[in-house]
C-alpha positions in Angstrom: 98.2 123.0 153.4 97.2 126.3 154.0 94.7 126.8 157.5 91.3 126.7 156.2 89.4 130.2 157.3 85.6 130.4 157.4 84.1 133.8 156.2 81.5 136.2 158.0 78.8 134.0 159.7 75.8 134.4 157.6 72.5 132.1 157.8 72.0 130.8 154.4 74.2 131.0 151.0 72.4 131.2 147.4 74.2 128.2 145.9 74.0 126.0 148.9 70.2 125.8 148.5 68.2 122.8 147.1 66.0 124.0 144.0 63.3 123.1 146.0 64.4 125.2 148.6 65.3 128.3 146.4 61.8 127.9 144.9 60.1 128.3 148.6 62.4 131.0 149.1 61.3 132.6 145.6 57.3 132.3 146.4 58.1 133.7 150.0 59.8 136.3 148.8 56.7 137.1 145.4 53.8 137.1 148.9 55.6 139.4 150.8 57.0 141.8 147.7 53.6 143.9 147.7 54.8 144.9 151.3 58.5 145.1 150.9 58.3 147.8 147.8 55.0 149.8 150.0 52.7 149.2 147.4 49.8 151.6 148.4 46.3 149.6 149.2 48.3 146.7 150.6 47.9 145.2 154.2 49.6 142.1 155.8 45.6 141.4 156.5 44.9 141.4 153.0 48.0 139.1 152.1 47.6 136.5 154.4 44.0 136.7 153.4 44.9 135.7 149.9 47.9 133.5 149.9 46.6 131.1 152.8 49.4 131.8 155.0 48.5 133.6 158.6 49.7 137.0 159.7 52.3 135.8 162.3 54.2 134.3 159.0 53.9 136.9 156.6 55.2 139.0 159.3 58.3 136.7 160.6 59.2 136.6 156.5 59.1 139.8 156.2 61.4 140.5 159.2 63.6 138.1 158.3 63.8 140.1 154.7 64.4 143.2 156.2 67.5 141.9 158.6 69.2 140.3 156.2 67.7 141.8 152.6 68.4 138.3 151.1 65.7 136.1 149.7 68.1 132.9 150.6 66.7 133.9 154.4 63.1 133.3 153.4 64.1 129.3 154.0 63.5 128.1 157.5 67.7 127.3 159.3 67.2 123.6 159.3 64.3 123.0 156.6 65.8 120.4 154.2 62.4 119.7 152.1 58.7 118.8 153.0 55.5 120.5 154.3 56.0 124.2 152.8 57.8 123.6 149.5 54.5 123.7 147.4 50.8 124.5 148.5 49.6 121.8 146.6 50.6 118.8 145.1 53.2 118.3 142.0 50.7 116.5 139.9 48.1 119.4 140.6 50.8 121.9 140.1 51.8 120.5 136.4 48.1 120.3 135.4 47.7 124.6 136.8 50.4 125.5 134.6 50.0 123.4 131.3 46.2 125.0 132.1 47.9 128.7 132.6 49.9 128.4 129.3 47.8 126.3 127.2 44.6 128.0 128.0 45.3 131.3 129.7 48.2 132.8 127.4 46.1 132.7 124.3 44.1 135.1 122.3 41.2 133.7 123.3 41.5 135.6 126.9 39.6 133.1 129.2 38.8 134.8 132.4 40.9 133.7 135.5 37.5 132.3 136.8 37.3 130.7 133.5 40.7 129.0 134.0 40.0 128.0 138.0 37.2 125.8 136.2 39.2 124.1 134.0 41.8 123.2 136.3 39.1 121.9 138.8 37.8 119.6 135.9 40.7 118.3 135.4 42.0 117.4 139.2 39.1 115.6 139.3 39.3 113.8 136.1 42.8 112.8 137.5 41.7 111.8 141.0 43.5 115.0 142.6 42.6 117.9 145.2 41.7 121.2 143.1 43.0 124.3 144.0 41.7 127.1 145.5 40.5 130.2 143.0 42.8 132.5 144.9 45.9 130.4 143.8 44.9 129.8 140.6 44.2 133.7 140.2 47.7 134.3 142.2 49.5 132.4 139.6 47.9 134.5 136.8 49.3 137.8 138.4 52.6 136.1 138.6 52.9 136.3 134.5 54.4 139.6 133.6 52.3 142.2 131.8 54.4 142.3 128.9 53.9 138.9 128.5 50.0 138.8 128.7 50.3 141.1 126.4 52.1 139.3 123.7 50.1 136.3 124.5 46.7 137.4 124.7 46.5 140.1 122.5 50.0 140.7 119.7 53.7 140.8 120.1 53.7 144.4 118.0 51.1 145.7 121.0 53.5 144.6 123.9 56.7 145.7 122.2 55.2 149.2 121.0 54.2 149.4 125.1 57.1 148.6 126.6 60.0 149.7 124.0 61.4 152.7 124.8 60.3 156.3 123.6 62.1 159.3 122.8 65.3 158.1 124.2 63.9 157.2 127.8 63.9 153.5 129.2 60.9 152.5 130.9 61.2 152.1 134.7 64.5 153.7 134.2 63.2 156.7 136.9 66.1 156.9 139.3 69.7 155.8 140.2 70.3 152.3 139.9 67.0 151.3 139.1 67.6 149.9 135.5 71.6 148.9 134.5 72.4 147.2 131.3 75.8 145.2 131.0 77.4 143.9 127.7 80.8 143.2 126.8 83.1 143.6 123.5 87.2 142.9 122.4 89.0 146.5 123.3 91.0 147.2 119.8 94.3 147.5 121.4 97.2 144.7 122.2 98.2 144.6 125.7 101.8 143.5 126.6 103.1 141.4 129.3 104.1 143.1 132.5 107.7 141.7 132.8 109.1 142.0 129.3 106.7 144.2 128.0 105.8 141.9 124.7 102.5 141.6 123.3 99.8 139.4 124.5 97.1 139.9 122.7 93.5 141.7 122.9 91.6 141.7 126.1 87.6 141.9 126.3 85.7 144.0 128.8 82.5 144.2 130.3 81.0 147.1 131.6 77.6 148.1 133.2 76.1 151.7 132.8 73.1 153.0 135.0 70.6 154.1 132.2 69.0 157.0 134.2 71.9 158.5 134.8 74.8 157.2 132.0 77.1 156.5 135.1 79.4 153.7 134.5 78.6 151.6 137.8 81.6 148.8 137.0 83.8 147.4 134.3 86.2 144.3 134.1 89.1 143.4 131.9 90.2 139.9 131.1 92.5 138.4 128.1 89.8 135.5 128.3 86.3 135.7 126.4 83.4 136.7 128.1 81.6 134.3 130.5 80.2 133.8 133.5 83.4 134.9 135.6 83.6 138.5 134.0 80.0 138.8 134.2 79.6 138.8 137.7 82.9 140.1 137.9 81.2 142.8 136.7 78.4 143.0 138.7 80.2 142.6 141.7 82.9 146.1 141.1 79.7 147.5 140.4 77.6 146.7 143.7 80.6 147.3 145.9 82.3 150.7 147.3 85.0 152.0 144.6 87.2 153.7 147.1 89.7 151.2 147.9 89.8 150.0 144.5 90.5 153.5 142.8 93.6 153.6 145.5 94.7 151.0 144.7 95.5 151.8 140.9 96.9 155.0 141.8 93.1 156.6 140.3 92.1 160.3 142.1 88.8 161.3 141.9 85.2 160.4 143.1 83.2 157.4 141.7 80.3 157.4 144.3 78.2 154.3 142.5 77.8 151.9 144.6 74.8 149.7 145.7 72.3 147.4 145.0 70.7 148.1 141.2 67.1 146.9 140.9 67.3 145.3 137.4 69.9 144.3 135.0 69.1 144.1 130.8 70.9 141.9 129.3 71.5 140.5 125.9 70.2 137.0 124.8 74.3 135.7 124.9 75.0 131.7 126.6 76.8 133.6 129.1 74.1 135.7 130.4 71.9 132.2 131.1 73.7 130.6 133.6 72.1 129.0 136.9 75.1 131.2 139.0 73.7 134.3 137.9 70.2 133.8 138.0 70.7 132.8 141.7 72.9 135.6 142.8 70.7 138.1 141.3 67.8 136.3 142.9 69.6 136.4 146.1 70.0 140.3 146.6 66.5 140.8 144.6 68.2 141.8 141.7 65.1 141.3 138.6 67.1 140.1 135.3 65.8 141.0 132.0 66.7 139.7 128.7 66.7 142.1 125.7 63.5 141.1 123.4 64.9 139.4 120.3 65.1 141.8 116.9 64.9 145.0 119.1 68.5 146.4 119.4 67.1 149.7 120.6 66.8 147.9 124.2 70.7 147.9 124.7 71.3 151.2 123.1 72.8 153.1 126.1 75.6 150.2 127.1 76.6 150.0 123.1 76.6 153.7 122.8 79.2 153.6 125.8 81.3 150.7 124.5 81.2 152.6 121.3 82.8 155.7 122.9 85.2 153.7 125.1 86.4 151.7 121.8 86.8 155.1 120.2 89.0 156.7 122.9 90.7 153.6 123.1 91.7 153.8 119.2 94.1 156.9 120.1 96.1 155.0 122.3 99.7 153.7 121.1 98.8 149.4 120.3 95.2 149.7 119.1 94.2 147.8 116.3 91.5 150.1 115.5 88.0 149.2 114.3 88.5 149.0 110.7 90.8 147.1 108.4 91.7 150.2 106.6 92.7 152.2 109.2 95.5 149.6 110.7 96.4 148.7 107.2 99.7 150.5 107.7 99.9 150.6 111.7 102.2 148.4 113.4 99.8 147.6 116.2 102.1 144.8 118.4 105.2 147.0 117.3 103.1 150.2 119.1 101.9 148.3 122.3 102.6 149.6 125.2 100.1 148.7 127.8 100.1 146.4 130.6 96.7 145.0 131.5 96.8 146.8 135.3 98.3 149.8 133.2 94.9 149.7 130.5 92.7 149.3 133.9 93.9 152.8 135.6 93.7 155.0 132.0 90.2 153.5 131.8 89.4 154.1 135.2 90.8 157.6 135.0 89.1 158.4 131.7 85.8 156.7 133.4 86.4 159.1 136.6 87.3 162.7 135.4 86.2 163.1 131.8 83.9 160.8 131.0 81.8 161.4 134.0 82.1 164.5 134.2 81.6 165.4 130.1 77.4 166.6 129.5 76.2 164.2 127.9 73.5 164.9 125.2 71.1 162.0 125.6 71.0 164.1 129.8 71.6 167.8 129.0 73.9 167.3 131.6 77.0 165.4 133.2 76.6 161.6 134.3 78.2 162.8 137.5 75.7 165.5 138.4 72.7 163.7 136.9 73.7 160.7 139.4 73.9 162.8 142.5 70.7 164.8 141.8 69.0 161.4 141.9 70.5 160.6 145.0 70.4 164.0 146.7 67.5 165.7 145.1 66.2 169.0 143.6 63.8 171.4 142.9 61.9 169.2 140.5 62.4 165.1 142.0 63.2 163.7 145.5 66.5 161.9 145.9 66.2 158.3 146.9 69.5 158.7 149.1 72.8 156.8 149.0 72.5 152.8 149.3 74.1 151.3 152.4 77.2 149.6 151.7 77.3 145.9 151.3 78.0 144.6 154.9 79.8 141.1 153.6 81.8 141.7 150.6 83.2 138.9 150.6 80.1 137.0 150.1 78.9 138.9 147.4 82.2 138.4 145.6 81.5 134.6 145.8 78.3 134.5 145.3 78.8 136.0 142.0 81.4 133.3 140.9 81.0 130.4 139.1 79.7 127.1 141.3 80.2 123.1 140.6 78.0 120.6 142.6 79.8 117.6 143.7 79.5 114.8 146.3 82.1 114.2 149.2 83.7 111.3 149.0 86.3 109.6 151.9 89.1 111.3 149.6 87.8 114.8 149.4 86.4 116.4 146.6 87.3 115.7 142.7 86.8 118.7 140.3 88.1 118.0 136.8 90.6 115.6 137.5 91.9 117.5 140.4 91.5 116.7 144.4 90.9 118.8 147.4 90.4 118.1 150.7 90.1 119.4 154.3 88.6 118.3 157.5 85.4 120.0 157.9 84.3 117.6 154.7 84.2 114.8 156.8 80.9 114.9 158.3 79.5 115.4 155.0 81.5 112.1 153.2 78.5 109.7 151.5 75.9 112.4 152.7 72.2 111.6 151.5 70.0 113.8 150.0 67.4 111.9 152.1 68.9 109.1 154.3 65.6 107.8 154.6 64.3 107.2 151.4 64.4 103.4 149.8 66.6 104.1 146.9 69.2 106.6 148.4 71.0 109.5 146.3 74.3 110.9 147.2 74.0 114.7 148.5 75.2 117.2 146.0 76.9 120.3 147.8 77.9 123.4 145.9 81.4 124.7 145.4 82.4 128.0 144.6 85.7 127.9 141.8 87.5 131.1 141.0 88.7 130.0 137.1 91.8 132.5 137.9 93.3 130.3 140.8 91.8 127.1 140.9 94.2 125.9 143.2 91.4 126.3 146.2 87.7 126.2 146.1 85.0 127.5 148.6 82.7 125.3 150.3 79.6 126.1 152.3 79.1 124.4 155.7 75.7 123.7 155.5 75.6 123.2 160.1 78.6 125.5 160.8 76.8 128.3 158.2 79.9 129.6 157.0 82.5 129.3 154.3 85.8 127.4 154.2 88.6 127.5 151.7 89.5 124.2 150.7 93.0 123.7 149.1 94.2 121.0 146.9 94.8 118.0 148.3 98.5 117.6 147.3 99.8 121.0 148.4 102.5 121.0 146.6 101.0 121.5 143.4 101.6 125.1 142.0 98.4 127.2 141.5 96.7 127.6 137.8 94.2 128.7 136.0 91.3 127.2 134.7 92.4 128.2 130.8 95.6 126.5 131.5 94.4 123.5 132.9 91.9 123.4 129.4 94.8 123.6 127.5 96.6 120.7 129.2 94.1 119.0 129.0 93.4 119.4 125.2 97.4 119.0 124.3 97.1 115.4 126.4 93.9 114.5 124.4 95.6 115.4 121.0 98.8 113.2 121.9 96.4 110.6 122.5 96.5 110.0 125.9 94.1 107.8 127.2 93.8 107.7 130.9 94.6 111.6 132.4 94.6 111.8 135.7 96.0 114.9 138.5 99.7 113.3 138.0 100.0 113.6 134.5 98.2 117.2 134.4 100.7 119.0 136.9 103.5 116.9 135.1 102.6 118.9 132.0 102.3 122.5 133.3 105.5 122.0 135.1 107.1 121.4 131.5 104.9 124.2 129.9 106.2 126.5 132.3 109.9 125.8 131.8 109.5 125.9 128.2 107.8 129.5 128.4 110.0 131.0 131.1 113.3 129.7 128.7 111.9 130.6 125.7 113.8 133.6 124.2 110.9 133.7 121.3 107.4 132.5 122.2 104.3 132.9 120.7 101.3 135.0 121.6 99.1 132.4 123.4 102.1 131.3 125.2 102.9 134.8 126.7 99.6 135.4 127.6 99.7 132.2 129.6 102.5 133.1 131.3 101.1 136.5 132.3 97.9 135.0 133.5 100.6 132.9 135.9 102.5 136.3 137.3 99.0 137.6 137.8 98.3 134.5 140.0 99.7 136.2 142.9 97.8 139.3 142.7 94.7 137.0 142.4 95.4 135.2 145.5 95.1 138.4 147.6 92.4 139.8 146.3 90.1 136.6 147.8 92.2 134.3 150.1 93.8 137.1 151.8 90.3 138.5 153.2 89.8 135.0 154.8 92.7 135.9 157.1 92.8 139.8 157.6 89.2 139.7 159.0 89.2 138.4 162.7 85.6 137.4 162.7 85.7 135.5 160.1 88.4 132.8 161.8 87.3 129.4 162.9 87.6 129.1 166.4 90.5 126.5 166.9 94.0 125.5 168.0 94.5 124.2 164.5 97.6 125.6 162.7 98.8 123.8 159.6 102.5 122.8 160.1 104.4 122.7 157.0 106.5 119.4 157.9 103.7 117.6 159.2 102.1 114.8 156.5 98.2 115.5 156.2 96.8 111.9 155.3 93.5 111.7 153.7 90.3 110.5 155.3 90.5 106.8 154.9 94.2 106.5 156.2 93.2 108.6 159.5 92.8 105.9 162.7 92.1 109.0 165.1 92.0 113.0 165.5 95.6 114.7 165.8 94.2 117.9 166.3 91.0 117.0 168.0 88.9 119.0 166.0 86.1 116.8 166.1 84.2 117.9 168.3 83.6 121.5 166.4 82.6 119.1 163.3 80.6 116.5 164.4 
């Protein structure tokens, strides 16, 4: 078992939150925004006057926001649920915004007044306390503008406002303030990086900045886009570049880095998840979805796939874009191109022609376009460079995929597979509320890398940090998650009935001899076995950062002896390592 290392100590995580609590967090955050973005005409005075909340809290919310510039802080240290989560009741809330929609959002365009009445009718019809005018009217100006538009007058009038014109994207005014991400196949077959046969096409997403037609972040995967690549993504496009670039051998200057204000995105499953919506929520990120039947809203990231896919079709392995043209090409005869080897010639196109190349849509370079946004001229003021993220690590997990489970007395099951550590003990047949007549387990949250799933990441909600949690049988080989889905589906089609953790590492172990003998093996089974060389790599690039930063170690004697037999929690009669006392 591998020691189990806590990251930075922070106050709150995105995922670990109840929805409740996120929602509090997310109405905080909406009453102190006017302040945050120095609306003009807009005083603390005037907030607390119209959200019912006193000055003193407006202003400990908004210093809390400024420390930390994560709504997650916005919920109280110890708050669990209660007084606070909603200004009125849940019955009165449902009848405001059936009201809202049913009413409201109509072309008959009922005043706010108008709608304060109804609702007021209503709670009393129903026995219930009616809300205040200024929530009711709050509420209202919560509903975006395009959407009272489509609502209350036509969808043609809100599209023809908000649709770009002329080749400029609305709010689109500065670096970083509006980035689109989509994702296509790259027409080229990659080989494996051992014996240089083919494995296939990989996809990629990338993100451009639309104000200045800067690539901000790319990934490249053999496995379709979801959630993973996605904030993947995001993630290479938030953080510093520097270390990165080095790393692939890349010279040159990529200086995007920072916090974007929106994302637009496509209407794909993949852009829906809870994990981004939360993570984007968390670092007040606003997600936008492109409006269905208007193509024109993703323009700038298709024209840039379109160009990558193009430069990409004069490389030796690509399968081109059109039947025609590869009619006579031997594409897996041609391929060349490891996957680490595809990343650096995209990162060095990317870096010192692409970005540096006018483009016609700027009358000028990406490059310089960029840095007059942040520096300034003659005819705008620069905004100035965005202070690096000061826990990387976090981001990098809080833009993974999550799984809520339960702790039982054996650890923690996720498909099939067990893992377990101390500091889950305190937290074994946990209660959402211990109190309550009909009890319900406690769900916590649990971050899953799909590359290496032979750890996960759990959030100590009293410690307030992060621990890597291995498996629970060390001895099991790491894997990824599209191998395990593959085991899985070859047990299910030789009719296996009962699968259990056993039987699953059983079968990779064969699967692995068989494609590390194999003299001739197909596609799919190469790139399996490149995904496991690449498991390595993987490994550092997340659990290495748990032990190279100092002050992110948990303070203890512990150290995990290889010879030593860990027994689970319901076979331990006392404390070995007295660690107790730092848990309980």
């Amino acid at each position: 078992m591998e020691e189990i290392i806590p990251v930075h100590h922070v106050k709150k995580t995105v995922s670990d939150l109840t929805d409740d609590q996120w929602q509090l967090a997310l109405k905080r955050y909406q009453i102190i925004a006017p302040i945050i973005n120095n609306e003009p005409q807009i005083t603390v005075a005037g907030i607390a006057r119209n959200s019912g909340f006193d000055r003193r809290t407006i202003y400990r919310w908004i210093e809390k926001y400024t420390l930390t510039q994560t709504v997650s802080s916005l919920v109280d240290a110890k708050r669990t649920g209660g007084e606070g989560l909603s200004r009125i009741a849940e019955l009165t809330e449902d009848i405001l915004t059936a009201t809202i929609n049913e009413r409201y959002l109509t072309n008959q365009k009922l005043t706010a007044k108008k709608i304060s009445i109804e609702v007021a009718l209503k709670c009393r019809e129903a026995g219930l306390n009616c809300p205040h005018y200024n929530t009711v009217r709050n509420r209202i100006n919560q509903i975006g503008e395009e959407q009272k538009l489509a609502k209350r007058q036509h969808n043609s009038i809100a599209r023809n406002k908000y649709k770009p014109i002329d080749g400029n994207f609305p709010g689109a005014d500065y670096p970083l303030a509006v980035v689109q991400i989509d994702h296509t196949p790259m027409d080229i077959i990659v080989v494996d990086e051992v014996y240089r046969e083919p494995v296939g096409k990989p996809y990629i997403t990338m993100a451009i900045d639309v104000y200045s037609r800067m690539v901000v972040g790319f990934y490249i995967s053999l496995d379709p886009p979801g959630a993973l690549g996605t904030g993947m993504c995001l993630s290479n496009a938030i953080l510093p570049k520097e270390l990165w670039l080095a790393e692939l051998d890349v010279t040159g200057k990529w200086p995007c880095h920072g916090l974007m204000k929106s994302i637009h995105l496509d209407n794909a499953p993949e852009f829906r998840g809870k994990m981004l919506e939360r993570a984007c929520q968390e670092y007040g990120i606003e997600i936008n979805f492109r409006p269905v039947a208007t193509p024109h809203y993703g323009g700038h990231i298709e024209r840039l796939l379109g160009t990558v896919l193009r430069e990409v079709h004069a490389l030796p392995g690509t399968t081109f874009s059109n039947v025609k043209d590869r009619k006579y090409y031997d594409s897996e005869g041609k391929a060349c191109f490891t996957m680490k080897e595809l990343e650096q010639w995209l990162a060095i196109y990317i870096v010192n022609v692409y970005h540096q190349k006018t483009h016609s849509g700027i009358g000028t370079s990406p490059h310089t376009r960029y840095m007059q946004g942040i520096t300034g001229n003659d005819k705008q003021i620069g905004i100035g460079q965005s202070d690096p993220i000061e826990n990387e690590l976090k981001l990098k997990l809080d833009f993974m995929p999550f799984v809520e489970r339960t702790i039982q007395r054996y650890g923690v099951v996720i498909d099939h597979v067990s893992y377990y550590h101390d500091v889950l003990r305190k937290w074994v047949h946990a209660y959402e509320n211990p109190n309550a007549r009909h009890k319900v387990l406690r769900k916590f949250a649990f971050k899953q890398d799909p590359r290496d799933i032979s750890a996960i990441y759990f959030w100590e909600p009293d410690l307030e940090q992060y621990f890597m949690i291995p498996y629970r049988n060390t001895g099991h080989p790491a894997m990824t998650i599209w191998e395990y889905r593959r085991i899985v589906r070859d047990l299910n089609t030789q009719g296996v009935a009962m699968i259990n953790e056993d039987i699953i590492f059983d079968a990779y172990d064969r699967l692995r001899w068989i494609e590390d003998n194999a003299t001739t093996i197909t596609a799919a089974a190469r790139r399996q076995r490149n995904r496991a060389r690449k498991q390595q790599a993987i490994k550092r690039s997340i659990k290495n950062q748990f032990s190279e930063d100092g002050a992110a170690v948990l303070e203890t004697d512990f150290k995990y002896d290889p010879n030593e037999i860990y027994l689970p929690f319901e076979d331990l009669e006392h404390d070995p390592f007295n660690r107790n006392k730092a848990i309980y």
